[in-house]
Backbone as ProteinMPNN parsed JSONL, in Angstrom:
{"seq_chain_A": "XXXXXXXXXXXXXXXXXXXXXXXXXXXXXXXXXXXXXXXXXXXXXXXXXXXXXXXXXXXXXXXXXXXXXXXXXXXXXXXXXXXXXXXXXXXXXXXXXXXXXXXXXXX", "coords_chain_A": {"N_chain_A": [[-63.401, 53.78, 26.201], [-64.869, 53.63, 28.86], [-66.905, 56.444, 30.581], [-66.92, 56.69, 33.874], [-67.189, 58.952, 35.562], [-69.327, 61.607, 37.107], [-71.315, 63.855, 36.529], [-71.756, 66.878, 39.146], [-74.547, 67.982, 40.829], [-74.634, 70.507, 41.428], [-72.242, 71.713, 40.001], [-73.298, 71.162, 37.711], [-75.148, 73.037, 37.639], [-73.933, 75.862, 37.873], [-72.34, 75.781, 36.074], [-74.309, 76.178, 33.988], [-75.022, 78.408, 34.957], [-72.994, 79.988, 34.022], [-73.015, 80.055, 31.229], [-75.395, 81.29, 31.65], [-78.106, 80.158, 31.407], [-81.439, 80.425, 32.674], [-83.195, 78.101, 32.507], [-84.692, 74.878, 33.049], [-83.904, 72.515, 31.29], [-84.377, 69.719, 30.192], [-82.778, 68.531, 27.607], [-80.868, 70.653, 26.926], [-79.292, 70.374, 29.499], [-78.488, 67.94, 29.138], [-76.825, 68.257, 26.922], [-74.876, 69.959, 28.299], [-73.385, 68.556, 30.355], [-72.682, 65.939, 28.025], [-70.629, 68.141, 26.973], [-69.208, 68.721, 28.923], [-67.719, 66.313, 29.939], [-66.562, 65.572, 27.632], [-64.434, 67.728, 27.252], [-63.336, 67.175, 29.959], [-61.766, 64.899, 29.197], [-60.439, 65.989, 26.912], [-58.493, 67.301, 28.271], [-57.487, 65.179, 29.397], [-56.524, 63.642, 27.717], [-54.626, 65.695, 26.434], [-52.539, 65.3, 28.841], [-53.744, 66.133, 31.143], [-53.322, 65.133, 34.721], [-56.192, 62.446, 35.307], [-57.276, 62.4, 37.985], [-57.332, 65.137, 38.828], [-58.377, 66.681, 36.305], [-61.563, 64.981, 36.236], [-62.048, 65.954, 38.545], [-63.063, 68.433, 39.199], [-62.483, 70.401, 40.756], [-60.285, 71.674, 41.474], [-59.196, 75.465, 40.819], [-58.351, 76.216, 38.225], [-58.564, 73.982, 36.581], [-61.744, 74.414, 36.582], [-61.887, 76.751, 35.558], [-60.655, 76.34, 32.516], [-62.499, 74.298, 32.095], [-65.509, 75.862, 32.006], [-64.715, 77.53, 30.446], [-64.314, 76.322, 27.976], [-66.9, 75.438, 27.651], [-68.077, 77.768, 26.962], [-67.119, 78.557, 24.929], [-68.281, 75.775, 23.011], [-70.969, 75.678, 23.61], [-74.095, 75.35, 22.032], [-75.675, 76.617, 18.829], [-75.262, 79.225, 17.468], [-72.726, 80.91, 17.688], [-71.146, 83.917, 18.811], [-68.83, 83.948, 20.122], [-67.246, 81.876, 19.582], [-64.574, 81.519, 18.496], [-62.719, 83.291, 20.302], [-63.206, 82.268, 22.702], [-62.641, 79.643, 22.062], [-59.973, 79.946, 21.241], [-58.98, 81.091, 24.062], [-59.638, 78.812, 25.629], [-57.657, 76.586, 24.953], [-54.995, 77.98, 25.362], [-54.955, 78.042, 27.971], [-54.984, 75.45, 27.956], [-52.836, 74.102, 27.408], [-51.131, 75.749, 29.082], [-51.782, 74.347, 31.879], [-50.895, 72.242, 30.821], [-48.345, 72.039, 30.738], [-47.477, 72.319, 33.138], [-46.061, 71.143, 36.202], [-47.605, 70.39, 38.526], [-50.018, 69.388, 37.534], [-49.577, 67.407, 35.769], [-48.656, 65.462, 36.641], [-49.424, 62.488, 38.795], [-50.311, 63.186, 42.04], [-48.299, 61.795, 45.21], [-50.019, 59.682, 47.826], [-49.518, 59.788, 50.968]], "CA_chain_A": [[-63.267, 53.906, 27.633], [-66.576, 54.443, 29.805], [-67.2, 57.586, 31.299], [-67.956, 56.411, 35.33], [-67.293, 60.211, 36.412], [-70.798, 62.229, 37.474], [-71.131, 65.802, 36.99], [-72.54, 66.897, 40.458], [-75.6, 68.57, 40.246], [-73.317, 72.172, 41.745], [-71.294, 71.224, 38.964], [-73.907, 72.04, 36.466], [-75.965, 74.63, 38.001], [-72.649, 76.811, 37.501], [-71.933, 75.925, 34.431], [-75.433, 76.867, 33.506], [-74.763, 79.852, 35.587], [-71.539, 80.415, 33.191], [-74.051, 80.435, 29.9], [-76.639, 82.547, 31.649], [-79.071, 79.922, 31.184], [-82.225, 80.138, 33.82], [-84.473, 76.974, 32.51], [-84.022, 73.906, 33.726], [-84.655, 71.8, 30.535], [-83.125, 68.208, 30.151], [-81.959, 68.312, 26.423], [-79.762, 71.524, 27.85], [-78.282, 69.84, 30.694], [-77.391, 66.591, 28.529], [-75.924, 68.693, 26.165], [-73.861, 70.233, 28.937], [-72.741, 67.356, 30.585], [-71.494, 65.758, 27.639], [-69.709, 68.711, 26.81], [-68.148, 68.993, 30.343], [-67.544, 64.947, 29.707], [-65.935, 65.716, 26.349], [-63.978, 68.869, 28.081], [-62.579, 66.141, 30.796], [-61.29, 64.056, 27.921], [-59.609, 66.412, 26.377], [-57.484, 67.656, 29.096], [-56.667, 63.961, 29.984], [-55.755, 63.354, 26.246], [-53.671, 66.257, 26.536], [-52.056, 65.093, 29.55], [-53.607, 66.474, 32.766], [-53.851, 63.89, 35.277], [-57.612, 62.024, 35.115], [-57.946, 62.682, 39.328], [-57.937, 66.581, 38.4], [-59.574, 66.552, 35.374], [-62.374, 64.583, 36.457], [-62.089, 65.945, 39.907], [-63.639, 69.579, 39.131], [-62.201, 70.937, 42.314], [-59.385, 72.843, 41.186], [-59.888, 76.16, 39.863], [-57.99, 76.696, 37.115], [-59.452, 73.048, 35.765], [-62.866, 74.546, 36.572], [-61.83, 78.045, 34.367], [-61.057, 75.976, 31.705], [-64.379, 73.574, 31.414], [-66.562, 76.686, 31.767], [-64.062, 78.418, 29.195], [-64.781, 75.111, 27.125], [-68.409, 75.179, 27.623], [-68.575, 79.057, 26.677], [-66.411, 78.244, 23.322], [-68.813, 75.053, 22.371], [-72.245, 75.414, 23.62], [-74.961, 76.031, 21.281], [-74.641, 76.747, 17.121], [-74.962, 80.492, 16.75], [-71.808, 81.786, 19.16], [-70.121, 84.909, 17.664], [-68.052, 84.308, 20.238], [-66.525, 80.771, 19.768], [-63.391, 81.473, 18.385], [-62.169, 83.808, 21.521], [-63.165, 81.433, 24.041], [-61.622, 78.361, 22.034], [-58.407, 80.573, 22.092], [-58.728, 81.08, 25.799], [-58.97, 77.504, 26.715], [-56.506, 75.955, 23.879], [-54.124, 78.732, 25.963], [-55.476, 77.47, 29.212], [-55.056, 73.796, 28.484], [-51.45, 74.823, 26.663], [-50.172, 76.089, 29.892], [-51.569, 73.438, 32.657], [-50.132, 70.695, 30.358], [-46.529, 72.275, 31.016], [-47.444, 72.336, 34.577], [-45.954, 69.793, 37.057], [-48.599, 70.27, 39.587], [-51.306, 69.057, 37.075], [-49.55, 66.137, 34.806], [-48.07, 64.607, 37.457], [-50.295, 62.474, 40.162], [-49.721, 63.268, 43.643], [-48.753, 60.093, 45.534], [-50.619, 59.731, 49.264], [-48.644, 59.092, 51.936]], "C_chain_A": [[-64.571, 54.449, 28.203], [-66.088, 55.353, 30.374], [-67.85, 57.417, 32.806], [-68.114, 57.734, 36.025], [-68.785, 60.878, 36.656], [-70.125, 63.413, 37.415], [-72.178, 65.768, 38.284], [-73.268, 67.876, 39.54], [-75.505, 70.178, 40.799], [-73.045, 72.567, 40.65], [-72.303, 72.461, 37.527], [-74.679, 72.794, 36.428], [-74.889, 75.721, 37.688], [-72.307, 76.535, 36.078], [-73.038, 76.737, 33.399], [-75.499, 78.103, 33.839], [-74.131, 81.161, 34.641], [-71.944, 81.198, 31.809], [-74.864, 81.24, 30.264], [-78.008, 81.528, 31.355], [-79.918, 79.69, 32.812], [-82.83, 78.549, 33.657], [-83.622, 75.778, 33.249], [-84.643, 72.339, 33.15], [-83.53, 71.047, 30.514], [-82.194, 67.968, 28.919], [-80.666, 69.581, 26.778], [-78.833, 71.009, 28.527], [-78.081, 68.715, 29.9], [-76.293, 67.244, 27.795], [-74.417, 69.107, 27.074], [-73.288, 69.322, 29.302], [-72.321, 66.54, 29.609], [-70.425, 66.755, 26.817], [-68.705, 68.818, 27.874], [-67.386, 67.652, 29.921], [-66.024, 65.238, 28.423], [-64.629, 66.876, 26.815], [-62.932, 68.085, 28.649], [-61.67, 65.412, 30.008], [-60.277, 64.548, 27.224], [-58.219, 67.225, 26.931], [-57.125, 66.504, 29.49], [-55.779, 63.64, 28.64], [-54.402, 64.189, 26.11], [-52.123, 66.402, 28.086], [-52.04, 65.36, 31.161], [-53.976, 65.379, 33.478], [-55.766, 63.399, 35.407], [-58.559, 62.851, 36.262], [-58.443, 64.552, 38.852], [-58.909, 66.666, 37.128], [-61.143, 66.081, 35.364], [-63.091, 64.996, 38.007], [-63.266, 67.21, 40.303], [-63.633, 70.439, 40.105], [-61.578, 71.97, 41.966], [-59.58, 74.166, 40.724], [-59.687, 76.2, 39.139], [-58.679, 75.096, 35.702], [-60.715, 73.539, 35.822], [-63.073, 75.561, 35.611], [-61.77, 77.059, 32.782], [-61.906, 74.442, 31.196], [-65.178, 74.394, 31.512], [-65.873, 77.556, 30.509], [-64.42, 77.638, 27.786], [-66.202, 75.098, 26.671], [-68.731, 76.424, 26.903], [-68.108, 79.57, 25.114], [-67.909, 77.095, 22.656], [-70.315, 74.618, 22.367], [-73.226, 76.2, 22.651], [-74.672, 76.295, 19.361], [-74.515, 77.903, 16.807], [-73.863, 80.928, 17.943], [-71.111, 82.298, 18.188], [-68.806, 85.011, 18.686], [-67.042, 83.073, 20.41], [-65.011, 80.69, 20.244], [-62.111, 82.166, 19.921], [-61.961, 82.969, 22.433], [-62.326, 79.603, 23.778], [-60.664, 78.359, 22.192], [-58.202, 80.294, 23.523], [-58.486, 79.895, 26.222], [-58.182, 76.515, 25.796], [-55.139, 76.889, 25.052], [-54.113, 78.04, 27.164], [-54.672, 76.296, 29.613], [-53.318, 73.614, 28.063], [-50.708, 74.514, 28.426], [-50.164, 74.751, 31.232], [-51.411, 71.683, 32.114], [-48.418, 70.755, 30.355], [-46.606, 72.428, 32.415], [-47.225, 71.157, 35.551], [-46.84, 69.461, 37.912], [-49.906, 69.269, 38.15], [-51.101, 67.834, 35.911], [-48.262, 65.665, 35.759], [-49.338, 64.216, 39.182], [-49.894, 62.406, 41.273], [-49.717, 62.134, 44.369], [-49.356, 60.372, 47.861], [-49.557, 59.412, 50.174], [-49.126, 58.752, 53.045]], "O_chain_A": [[-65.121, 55.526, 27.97], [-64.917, 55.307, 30.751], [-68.979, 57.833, 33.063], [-68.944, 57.852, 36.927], [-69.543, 60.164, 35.999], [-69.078, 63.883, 37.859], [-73.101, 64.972, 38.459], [-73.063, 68.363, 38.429], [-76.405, 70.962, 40.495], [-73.463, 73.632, 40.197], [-72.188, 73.528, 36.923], [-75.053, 73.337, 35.388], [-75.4, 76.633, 37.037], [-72.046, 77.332, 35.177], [-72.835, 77.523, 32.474], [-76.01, 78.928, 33.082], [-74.383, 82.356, 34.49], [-71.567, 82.281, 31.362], [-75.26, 82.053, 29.429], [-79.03, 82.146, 31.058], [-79.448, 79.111, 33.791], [-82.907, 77.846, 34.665], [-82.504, 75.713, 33.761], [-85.298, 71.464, 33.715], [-82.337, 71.3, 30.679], [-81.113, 67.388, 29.011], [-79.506, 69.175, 26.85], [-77.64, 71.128, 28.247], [-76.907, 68.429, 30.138], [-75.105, 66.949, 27.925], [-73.272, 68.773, 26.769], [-72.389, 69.014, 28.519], [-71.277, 66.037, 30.025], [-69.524, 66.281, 26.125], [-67.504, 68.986, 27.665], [-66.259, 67.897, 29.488], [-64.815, 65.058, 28.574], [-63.584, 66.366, 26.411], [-61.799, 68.105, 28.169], [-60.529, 65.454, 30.469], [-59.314, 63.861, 26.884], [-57.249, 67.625, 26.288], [-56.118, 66.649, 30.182], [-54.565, 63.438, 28.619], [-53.327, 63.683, 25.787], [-51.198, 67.202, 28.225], [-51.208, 65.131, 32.038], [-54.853, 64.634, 33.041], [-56.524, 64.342, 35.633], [-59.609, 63.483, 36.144], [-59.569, 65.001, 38.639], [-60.137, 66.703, 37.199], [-61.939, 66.66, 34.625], [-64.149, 64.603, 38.499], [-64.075, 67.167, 41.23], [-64.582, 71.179, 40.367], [-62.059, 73.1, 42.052], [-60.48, 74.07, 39.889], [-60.712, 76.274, 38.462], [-59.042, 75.179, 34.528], [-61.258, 73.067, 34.823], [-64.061, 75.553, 34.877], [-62.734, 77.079, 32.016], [-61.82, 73.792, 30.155], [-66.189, 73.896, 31.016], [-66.576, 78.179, 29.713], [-64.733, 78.204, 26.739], [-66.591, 74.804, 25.54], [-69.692, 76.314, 26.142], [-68.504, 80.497, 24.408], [-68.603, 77.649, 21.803], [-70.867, 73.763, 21.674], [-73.187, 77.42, 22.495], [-73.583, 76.139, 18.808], [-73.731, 78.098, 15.878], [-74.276, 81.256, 19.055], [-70.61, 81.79, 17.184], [-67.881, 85.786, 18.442], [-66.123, 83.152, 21.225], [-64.409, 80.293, 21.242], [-61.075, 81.647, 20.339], [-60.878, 82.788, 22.989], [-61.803, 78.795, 24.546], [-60.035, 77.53, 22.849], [-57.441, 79.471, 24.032], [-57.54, 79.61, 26.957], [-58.242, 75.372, 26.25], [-54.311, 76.101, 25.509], [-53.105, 77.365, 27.376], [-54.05, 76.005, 30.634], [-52.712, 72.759, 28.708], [-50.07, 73.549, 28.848], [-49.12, 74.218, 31.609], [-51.632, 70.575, 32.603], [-47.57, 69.903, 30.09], [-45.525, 72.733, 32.918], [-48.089, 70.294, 35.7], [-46.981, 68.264, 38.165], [-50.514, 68.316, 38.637], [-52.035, 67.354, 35.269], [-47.082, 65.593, 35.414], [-49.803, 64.932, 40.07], [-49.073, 61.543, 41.584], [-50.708, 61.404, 44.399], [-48.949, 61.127, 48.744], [-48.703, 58.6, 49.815], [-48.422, 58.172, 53.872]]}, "name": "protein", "num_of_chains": 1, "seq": "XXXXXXXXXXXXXXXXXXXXXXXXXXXXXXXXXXXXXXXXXXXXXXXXXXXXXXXXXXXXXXXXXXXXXXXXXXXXXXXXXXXXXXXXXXXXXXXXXXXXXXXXXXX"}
């Protein structure tokens, strides 16, 4: 399945924000973006609707892709395991949530 979503460029100044990183080097920001990408994916896999997931509006979808990002960025993190907890918990709870695996219809 292609990936047509865009991280805005908000999007990943905050996320970079999230890590603490100042630079503003390109192998960095790919990495992030397809972790956010990969992030998105895995809350659709697990059942949150695509529009939120991909939407990056919400907050509690925005807590956990920076909770995601703060579990999987980089290879030395002593603090993986905590933050993979946190958003395994995270993604746990807004996959039992009706607001977020169910799509809202327009009227």
């Amino acid at each position: 399945m292609a990936e047509k979503q865009q991280i805005s460029k908000e999007f990943l100044a905050e996320a970079k924000g999230c890590l603490r990183i100042t630079t503003d080097d390109q192998v960095i920001n790919t990495e992030i973006v397809s972790l956010i990408k990969a992030c998105q994916r895995d809350l659709i896999r697990n059942g949150i609707t695509p529009s939120l997931a991909n939407g990056l509006e919400d907050s509690l979808i925005k807590m956990a892709v920076l909770t995601y990002l703060k579990a999987e960025f980089g290879l030395d993190n002593k603090n993986r395991d905590k933050f993979r907890a946190s958003y395994e918990q995270l993604r746990a709870d807004l996959s039992l949530t009706d607001d977020y695996i169910t799509e809202k219809k327009v009227s």
